[in-house]
C-alpha positions in Angstrom: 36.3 89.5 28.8 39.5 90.9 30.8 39.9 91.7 34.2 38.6 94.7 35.7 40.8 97.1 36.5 41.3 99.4 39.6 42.3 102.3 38.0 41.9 101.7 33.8 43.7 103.8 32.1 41.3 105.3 29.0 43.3 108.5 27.4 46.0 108.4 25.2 49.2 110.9 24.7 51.1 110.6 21.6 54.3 112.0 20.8 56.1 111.7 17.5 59.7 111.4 18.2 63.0 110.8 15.7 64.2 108.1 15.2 67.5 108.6 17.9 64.3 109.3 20.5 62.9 106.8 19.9 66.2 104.4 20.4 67.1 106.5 23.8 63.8 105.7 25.2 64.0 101.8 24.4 67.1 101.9 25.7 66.4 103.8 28.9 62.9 101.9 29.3 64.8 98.1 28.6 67.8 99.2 31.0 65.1 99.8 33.7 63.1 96.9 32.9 59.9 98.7 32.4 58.0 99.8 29.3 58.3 103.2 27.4 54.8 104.4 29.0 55.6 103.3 33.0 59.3 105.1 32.0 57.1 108.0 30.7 55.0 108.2 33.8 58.0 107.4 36.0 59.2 110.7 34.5 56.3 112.9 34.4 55.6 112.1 38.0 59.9 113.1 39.0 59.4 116.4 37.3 56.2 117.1 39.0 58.2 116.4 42.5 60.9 119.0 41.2 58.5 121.6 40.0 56.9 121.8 43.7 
C-alpha cells in the first residue's frame, strides 16, 4: 500500500489542448523542472494573487 498523504489530491481537471499547447506547456513545465500539473497549479495560484 503507498504512503499516506497529508493533503491527497482526489479530483481531476482536464483540459483538451492542441497540439502546439500541449508542446508550450512541456516546454514551460521541463524548463522549470516541474511537471505540467505543479506548472498548472503554480499558475492558477499567480492569477489568484493578481486577481486580489
Amino acid at each position: 500500500m503507498g504512503r499516506m498523504l497529508q493533503y491527497p489530491r482526489y479530483n481531476v481537471v482536464s483540459l483538451r489542448v492542441t497540439d502546439e499547447e500541449l508542446s508550450l506547456l512541456q516546454e514551460l513545465a521541463e524548463s522549470r523542472r516541474m511537471s505540467i500539473s505543479k506548472l498548472m497549479r503554480f499558475a492558477m495560484y499567480k492569477l489568484a494573487e493578481i486577481s486580489n
